[in-house]
Steps between C-alpha positions, in 0.01 A plus 500: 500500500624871408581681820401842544645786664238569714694867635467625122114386515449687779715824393315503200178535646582728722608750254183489332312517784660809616453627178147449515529672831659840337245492202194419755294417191187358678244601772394334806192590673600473883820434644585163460621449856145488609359307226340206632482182296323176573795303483719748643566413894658799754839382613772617700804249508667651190533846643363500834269741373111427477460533063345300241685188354453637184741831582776275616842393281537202680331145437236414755246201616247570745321190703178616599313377828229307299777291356740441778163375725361266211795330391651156493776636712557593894832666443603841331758282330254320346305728442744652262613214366158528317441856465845670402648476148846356499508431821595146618460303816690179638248266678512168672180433631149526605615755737826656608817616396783475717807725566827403370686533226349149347121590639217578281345848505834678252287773275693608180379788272629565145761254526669623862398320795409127513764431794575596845683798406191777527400717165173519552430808854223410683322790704193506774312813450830635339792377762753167423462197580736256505730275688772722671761264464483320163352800297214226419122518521312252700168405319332340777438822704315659196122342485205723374367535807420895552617568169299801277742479219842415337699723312740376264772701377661308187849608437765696709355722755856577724436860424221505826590154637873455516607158545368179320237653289679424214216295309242693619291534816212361688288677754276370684233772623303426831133454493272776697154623548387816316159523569339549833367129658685174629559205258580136632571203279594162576597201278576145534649299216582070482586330215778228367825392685304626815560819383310754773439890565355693768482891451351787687477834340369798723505885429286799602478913435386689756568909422839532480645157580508230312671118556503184284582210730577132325610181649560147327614120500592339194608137484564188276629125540645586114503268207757326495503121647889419433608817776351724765340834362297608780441861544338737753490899515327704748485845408388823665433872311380810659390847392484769692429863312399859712459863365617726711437755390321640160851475298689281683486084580637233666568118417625195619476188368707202617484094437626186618568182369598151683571240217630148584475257157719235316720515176346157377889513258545387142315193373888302463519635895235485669468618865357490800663687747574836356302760696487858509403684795442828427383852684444831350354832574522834439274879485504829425388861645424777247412843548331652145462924540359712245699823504468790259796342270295161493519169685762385736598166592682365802547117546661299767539133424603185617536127424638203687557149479598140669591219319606116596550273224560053530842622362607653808471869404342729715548901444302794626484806289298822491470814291384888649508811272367847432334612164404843469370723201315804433262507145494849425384753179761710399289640197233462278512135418770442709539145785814477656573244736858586709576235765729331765557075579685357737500162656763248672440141472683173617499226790704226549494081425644198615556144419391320767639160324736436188351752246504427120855487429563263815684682627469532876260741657601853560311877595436746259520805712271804473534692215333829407486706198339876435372628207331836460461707200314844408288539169360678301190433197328790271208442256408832311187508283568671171228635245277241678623206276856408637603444860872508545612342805909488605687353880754424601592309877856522601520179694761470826613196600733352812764367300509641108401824561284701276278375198305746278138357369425670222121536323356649178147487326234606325131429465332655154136494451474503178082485527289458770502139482891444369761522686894457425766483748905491551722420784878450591560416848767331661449191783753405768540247783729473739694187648330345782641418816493147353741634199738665703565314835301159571644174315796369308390683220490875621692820411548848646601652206205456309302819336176525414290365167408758241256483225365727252108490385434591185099481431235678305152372511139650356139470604181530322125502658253381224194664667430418892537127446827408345858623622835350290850542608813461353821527684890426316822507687868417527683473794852512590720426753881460516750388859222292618553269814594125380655192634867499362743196538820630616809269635327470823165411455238702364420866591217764444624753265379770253541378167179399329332700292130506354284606211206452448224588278158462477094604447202463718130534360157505701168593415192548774180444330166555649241435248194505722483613840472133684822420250841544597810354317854582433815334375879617484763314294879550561809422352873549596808400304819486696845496418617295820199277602400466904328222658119559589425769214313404272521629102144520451222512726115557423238568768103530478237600681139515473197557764102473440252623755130385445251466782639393804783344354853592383722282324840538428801354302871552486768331196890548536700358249908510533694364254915490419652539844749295664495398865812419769562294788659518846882416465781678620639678472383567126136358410487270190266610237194330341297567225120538629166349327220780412211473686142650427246535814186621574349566803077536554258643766167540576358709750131536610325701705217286645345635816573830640815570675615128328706407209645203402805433255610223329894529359627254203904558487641359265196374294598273241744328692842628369835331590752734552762662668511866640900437612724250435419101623176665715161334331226734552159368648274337247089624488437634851152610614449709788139583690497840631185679706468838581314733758481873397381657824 
């Protein structure tokens, strides 16, 4: 296949749109800022300003409630896994994930990620979350309970985010009341491999407080016979909102997870002894004031975690920062977002017996590093048709020093239902504490991974009912972190280098107001090819309401990816079958305040593999009921 210079593509277009800007040869009725569209969803992840999705450069997925509750899926990842275009998910099971580096539960987006080395930032209401100590995300903590939406961020978005959100980002947004009243739901599921759920939503608005309270217990005997898969999570999620005055708020949310389950190990390896015992939890206070520049944004955060593992390894780490910005109008047309980070994370681990280079047991002592970095983002309106947004984050770190983030793009509406957009941004991520200090392996002298995003994308409302979306991009990076053999063993170095390229296209179609469907189909070709992401990957969706009844269906189909397995200290590499599955639901609502739901995963009985030498459950039925109170 002819390669393209994607930078000249992109350089191209945005000379002409520019000169379309100077010539300003058509008319728009309103300012397009405020145009609403019916496939056009408010977001905020992109800029951390409240906008239209349509008036932002960057590529974005939004999960909406109604999906998230009546999927196939109890966990975000999962969730995503069948929502977001290009975006891939390792699985092992009926439930659960696991935490090391050879667990389930690695996300990779555009061809970065798929490992334990994190590409993909993960953010509660905006804040980090992820394993202080190994730079990783833990899956398990993230169910959809209290969950209002997910944000998805595809590509680089280290320009607001620092660290890790090389990829692209994920944020999960709490759920809370915004109506006066009190709401209580409660749901009980049972289905195959003794597969049970117990959940407990309650939230309430009265005046000027509001809370969203959830609690849960999740568990499975899992489906394999030939090992132990077992899994239970217990999970806790609370909301807490008050104004305090007519401009200004406070928040706090906070959860908790306690997560004990099994890696069941490859099918040539079975196991039955290889637990995980797992603790996490973590919140955040925010104070929101409306001043006479705009809105301003002060956020303490935390996470934590405890983890024992059958291997001996037992660690605690934790994670506290500060994010503040101020949103302000400088002039007509005019957001500006200027704002400060800073957070330290670490924690220490120990072998408690031989770890996995035999070798005999030994401390890894506390270790800490600090990040903090001020920003800055502008988006200026021009002749109502082009929004021209620049920032740039000048990232600090312990050890390297200083990073700058660069960010450019533009947003043209060429008509009130086209739009055409260009961005250049630049993604980082830092070595983890892992990288630098813990194992055989580790290096002090390593630097950071760079990458360059090169993307331009368009979008085009047919009426009310149809949306399509384009998006193209190349991505770059150079020095990369790597495995090297050297004379004494292998080390982690920076010499790898990536570059990929690729297209994503979606279409939301809703023909009749009971109808809802929507499909995205992506492709990336890379030069060096990583385990666990997938060349081409096609997603569907469809819903129908009628009566009392809603039924639903999901189809994701991934095809040319190769898979690895667990050696050391280098992983052997397999080629992986392509897989096709669908997953069904019906949902009724019978009586007043219940509902009952029957969910079909994996339908027509695929056999397949969603990581290396880990069959996935066959047909699995589950029974849920519901109380709406």
């Amino acid at each position: 296949m002819k390669k393209i210079d994607f930078r000249g593509v992109i350089l191209l277009n945005l000379i002409v749109c520019l000169n379309a800007l100077a010539s300003n040869q058509y008319e728009v009725k309103s300012d397009s800022i405020h145009v609403k569209y019916y496939f056009d969803p408010i977001v905020v992840t992109a800029t951390k300003v409240t906008g239209a999705q349509r008036d932002i450069a960057a590529s974005i997925s939004v999960v909406e409630e109604i999906r998230i509750r009546q999927g196939s899926n109890d966990a975000v990842f999962g969730v995503l896994e069948n929502a977001v275009p290009g975006l891939h998910l390792t699985e092992w099971g009926v439930m659960g994930f696991g935490a090391a580096g050879t667990a389930a539960g690695k996300i990779s987006v555009r061809g970065l990620g798929g490992t334990a080395d994190t590409h993909v930032m993960i953010l509660r209401n905006g804040r980090p979350d992820y394993m202080g100590l190994m730079g990783c995300t833990i899956g398990d903590e993230f169910s959809i309970d209290g969950v209002e939406r997910i944000e998805v961020v595809r590509g680089p978005a280290s320009f607001l985010y620092g660290t890790n959100a090389t990829g692209g980002v994920v944020n999960i947004i709490s759920k809370r009341m915004h109506t006066e009243g009190f709401q209580t739901d409660l749901k009980a599921e049972y289905g195959a491999f003794n597969t049970q759920k117990l959940v407990l939503d309650h939230g309430g608005k009265i005046g000027h407080f509001d809370y969203f309270l959830t609690g849960s217990i999740r568990k499975t005997d899992g489906h394999r016979e030939d090992s132990k898969n077992s899994y239970e999570n217990n999970t806790i999620t609370a909301h807490f909102g008050y104004q305090l005055a007519q401009n200004t708020t406070i928040e706090f949310n906070c959860n908790f997870a306690d997560i004990y389950l099994y890696d069941p190990g490859m099918i040539t390896d079975p196991k039955t002894d290889d637990w995980y015992d797992i603790i996490r939890w973590g919140g955040d206070v925010t104070l929101n004031h409306l001043n006479r520049f705009g809105d301003a944004y002060v956020k303490f955060h935390g996470n934590f975690g405890r983890h024992d593992f059958a291997d001996g390894w037992h660690s605690n780490d934790r994670m506290i920062g500060l994010m503040v910005y101020q949103n302000g109008h400088l002039f007509n047309g005019n957001t500006t977002t200027i704002g400060f980070d800073a957070k330290r994370y670490g924690g220490n681990g120990e072998n408690l017996t031989l770890n996995w280079m035999n070798e005999p047991s030994i401390p890894y002592q506390e270790r800490t590093i600090t990040e903090y970095a001020p920003y800055i983002h502008t988006q200026q309106l021009f002749f109502k048709r082009f929004i021209l947004s620049a920032g740039l984050r000048v990232e600090h770190h312990t050890l390297f020093g200083s990073v700058n983030i660069p960010k450019v793009g533009l947003v043209s509406h060429l008509t009130e239902s086209t739009s055409f957009r260009v961005t250049i941004s630049k993604g980082f991520r830092s070595p983890s504490i892992r990288e630098l200090y813990f194992f055989p392996s580790h290096n002090e002298a390593l630097r950071p991974d760079e990458y360059w995003n090169y993307e331009i994308g368009m979008s085009q409302h047919i009426g009310r009912r149809l949306n399509l979306e384009m998006a193209v991009f190349q991505i770059e990076g150079d020095n990369l972190i790597t495995l090297v053999k050297g004379t004494s063993g292998y080390q982690l170095m920076n010499s790898y280098e990536i570059k990929n390229r690729g297209y994503e296209l979606m279409f939301n179609w809703s023909p009749v107001n009971r109808l809802e469907m929507n499909a995205s189909w992506a492709y990336v070709d890379m030069e060096n090819v990583i385990p666990n992401a997938p060349e081409k990957k096609l997603t569907t969706y469809a819903a129908y309401q009628f009566s009392k009844f809603r039924i639903t269906g999901e189809l994701v189909v991934v095809r040319d990816w190769i898979g690895r397995d667990g050696a050391t200290p280098v992983p052997h590499i397999y080629p992986m079958k392509d897989y096709a599955v669908v997953n069904l639901s019906i949902q009724a609502y019978l009586l007043n305040p219940l509902s009952i739901q029957l969910i079909l995963r994996n339908a027509f009985n695929a056999d397949y593999e969603a990581m290396y030498g880990y069959p996935m459950p066959g047909r699995l039925l589950l029974f849920d009921v519901g109380l709406d109170l």
